[in-house]
C-alpha positions as CSV (number, residue, x, y, z in Angstrom):
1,X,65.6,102.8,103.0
2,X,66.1,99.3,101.3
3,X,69.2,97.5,101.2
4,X,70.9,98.8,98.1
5,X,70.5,102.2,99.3
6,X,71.8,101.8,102.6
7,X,74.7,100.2,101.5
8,X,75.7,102.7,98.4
9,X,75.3,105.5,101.4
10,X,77.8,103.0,103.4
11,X,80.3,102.8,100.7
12,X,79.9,106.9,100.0
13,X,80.7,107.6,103.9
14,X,83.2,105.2,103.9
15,X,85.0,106.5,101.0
16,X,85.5,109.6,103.2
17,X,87.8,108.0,104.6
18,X,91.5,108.0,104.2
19,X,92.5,104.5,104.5
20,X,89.6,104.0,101.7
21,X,92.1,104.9,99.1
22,X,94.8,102.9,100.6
23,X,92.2,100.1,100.9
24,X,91.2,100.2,97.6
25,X,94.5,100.1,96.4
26,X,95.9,97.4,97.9
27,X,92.8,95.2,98.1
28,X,92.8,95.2,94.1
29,X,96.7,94.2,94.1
30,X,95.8,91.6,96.4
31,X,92.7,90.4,93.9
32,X,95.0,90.5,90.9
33,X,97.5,88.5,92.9
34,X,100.2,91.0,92.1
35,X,100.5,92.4,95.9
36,X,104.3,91.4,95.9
37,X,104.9,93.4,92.4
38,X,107.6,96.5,92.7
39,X,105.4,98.9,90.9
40,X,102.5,98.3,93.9
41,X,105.1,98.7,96.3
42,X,106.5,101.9,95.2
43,X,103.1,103.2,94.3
44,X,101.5,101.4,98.2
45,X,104.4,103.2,100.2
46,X,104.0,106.5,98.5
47,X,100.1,106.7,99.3
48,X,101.2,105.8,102.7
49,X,103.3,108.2,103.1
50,X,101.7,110.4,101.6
51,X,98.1,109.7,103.6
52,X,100.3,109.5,107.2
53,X,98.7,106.0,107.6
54,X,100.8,102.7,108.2
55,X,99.9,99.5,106.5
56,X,98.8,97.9,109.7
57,X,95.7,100.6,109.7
58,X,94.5,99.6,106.4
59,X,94.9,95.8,106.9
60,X,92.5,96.4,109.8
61,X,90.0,99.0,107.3
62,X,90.2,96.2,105.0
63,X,89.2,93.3,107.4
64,X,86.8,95.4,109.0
65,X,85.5,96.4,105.7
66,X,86.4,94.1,102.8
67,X,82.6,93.3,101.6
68,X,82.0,97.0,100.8
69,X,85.6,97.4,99.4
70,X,84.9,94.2,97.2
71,X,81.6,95.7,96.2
72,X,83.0,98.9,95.1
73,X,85.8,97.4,93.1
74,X,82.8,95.5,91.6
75,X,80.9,98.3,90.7
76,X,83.7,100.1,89.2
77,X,84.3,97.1,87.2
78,X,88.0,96.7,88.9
79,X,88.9,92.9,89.0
């Protein structure tokens, strides 16, 4: 399996995940500096909620997994 593959099957298991979303979400706020905006709020606490996941959790998902998280928002052409 070369690289490329192994890691598109990475990010495919990962996105499995629930705190993917979450991670997803918040990591792109965080990109577009606009983390401390109300509408990301509103919209961050809701998928919280709504996922039974606390923001601690994905902070951890994200520093465990921010270089597949960045290259997913890449490939999706998300800033």
């Amino acid at each position: 399996m070369n690289d490329q593959v192994a890691r598109e099957t990475a990010s495919s298991e990962l996105s499995k995940d629930p705190l993917f979303g979450a991670a997803i979400l918040k990591l792109s706020f965080i990109r577009k500096d606009m983390l401390n905006t109300p509408g990301f709020t509103f919209v961050y606490n809701g998928t919280l909620r709504e996922l039974g996941i606390t923001d601690g959790q994905v902070d951890r998902f994200i520093k465990k997994h921010r270089d597949a998280l960045v290259a997913h928002l890449e490939k999706s052409g998300r800033p």
